[in-house]
VOKE-397802 format. One record per residue (C-alpha): residue number from 1; residue in one letter; x, y, z. Coordinates in nm, 2 decimals, padded with zeros to 4 digits. Each point is the difference from the previous one (the first is absolute). Example, Ala and Ser with C-alpha at 12.3 -4.5 7.8 and 13.67 -1.06 7.14 Angstrom:
<palos>
   i aa      X      Y      Z
   1  A  01.23 -00.45  00.78
   2  S  00.14  00.34 -00.07
</palos>
This chain:
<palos>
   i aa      X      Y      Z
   1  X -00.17  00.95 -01.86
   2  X  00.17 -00.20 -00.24
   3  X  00.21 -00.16  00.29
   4  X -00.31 -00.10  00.15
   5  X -00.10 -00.16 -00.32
   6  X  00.34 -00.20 -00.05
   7  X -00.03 -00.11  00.36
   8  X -00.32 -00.13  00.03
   9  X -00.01 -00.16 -00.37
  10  X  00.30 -00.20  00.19
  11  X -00.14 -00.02  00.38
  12  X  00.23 -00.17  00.18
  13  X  00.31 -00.04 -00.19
  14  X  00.27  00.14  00.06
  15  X  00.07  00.32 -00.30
  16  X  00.39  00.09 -00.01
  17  X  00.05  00.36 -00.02
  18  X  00.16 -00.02 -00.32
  19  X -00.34 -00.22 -00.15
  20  X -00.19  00.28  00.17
  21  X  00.19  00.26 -00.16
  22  X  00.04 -00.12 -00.34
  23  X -00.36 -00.06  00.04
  24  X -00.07  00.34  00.09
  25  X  00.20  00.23 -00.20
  26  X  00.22 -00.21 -00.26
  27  X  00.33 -00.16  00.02
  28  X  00.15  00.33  00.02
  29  X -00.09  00.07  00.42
  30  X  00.08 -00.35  00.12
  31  X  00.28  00.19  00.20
  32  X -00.26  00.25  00.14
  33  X -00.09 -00.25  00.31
  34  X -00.05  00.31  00.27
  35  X -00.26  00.18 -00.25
  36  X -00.17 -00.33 -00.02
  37  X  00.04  00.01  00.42
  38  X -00.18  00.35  00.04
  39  X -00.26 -00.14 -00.23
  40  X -00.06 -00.30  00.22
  41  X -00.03  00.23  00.32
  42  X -00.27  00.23 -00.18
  43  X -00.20 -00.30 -00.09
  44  X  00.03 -00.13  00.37
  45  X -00.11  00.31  00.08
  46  X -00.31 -00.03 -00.16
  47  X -00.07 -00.34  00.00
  48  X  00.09 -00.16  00.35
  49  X -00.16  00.08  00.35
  50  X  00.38  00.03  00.18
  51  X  00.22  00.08 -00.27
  52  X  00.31 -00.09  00.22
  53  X -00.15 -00.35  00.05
  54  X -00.12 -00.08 -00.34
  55  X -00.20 -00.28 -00.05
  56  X -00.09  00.06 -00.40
  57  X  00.28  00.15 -00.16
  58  X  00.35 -00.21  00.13
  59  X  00.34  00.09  00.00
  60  X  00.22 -00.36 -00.07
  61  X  00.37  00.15  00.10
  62  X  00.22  00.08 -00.28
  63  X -00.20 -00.20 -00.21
  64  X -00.32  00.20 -00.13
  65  X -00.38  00.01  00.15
  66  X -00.31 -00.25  00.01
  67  X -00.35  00.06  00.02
  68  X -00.17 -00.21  00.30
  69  X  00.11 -00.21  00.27
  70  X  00.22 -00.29 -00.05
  71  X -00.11 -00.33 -00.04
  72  X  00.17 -00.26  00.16
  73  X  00.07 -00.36 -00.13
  74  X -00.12 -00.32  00.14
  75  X  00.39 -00.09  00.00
  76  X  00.09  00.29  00.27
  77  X -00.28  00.04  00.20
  78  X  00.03 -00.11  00.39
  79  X  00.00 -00.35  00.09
  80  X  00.18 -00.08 -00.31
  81  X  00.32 -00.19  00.05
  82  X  00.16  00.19 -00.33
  83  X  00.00  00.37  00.12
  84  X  00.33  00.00  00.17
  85  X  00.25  00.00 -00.29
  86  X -00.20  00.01 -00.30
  87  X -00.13  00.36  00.13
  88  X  00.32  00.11  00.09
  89  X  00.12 -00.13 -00.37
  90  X -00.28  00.20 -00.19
  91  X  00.03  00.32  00.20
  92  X  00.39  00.00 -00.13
  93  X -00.15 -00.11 -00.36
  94  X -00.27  00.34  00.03
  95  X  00.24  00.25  00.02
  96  X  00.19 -00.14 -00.37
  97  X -00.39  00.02 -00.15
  98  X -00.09 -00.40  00.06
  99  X -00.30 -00.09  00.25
 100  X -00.10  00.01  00.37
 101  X -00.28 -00.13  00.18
 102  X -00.23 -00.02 -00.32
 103  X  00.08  00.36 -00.14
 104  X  00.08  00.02 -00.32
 105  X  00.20  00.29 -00.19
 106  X -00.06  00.08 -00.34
 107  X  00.29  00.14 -00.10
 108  X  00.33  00.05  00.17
 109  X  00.13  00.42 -00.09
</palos>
């Protein structure tokens, strides 16, 4: 359950696999991203009512996993003029470890 523990100490932020699994198991495994995958899926499993449609335990894509739902800022939410291109912008700076919509990652594997 130490996943868990990691996870929730940081609810909702964004954990990179390679935090996580340095985290986990020591700076050895931080290569051993589908171990750290089955792991997730057991504590799915165990935790959430529809363990295909989480709503604890997240999956960010290619990045690593967050604990809650996202939060989003004031900046992006609808009836602001700024969401167009700034979102657009951050999603492309999220997948090189930077920010989107108020998440924050704590360390970029």
């Amino acid at each position: 359950y130490r996943l868990l523990t990691i996870l929730m100490r940081h609810a909702g932020k964004v954990l990179t696999h390679g935090y996580l699994l340095k985290e986990l198991w020591g700076p050895g495994y931080t290569d051993q991203v589908h171990t750290l995958r089955v792991h997730a899926a057991n504590h799915r499993h165990q935790i959430e009512a529809n363990p295909t449609q989480p709503e604890r335990l997240l999956t960010e894509q290619a990045i690593g996993y967050r604990f809650g739902k996202p939060q989003m800022p004031d900046a992006l939410r609808p009836g602001n003029q700024e969401v167009g291109e700034t979102y657009q912008s951050r999603t492309v700076l999220m997948r090189r470890g930077c920010l989107l919509s108020g998440r924050t990652v704590v360390a970029v594997g």
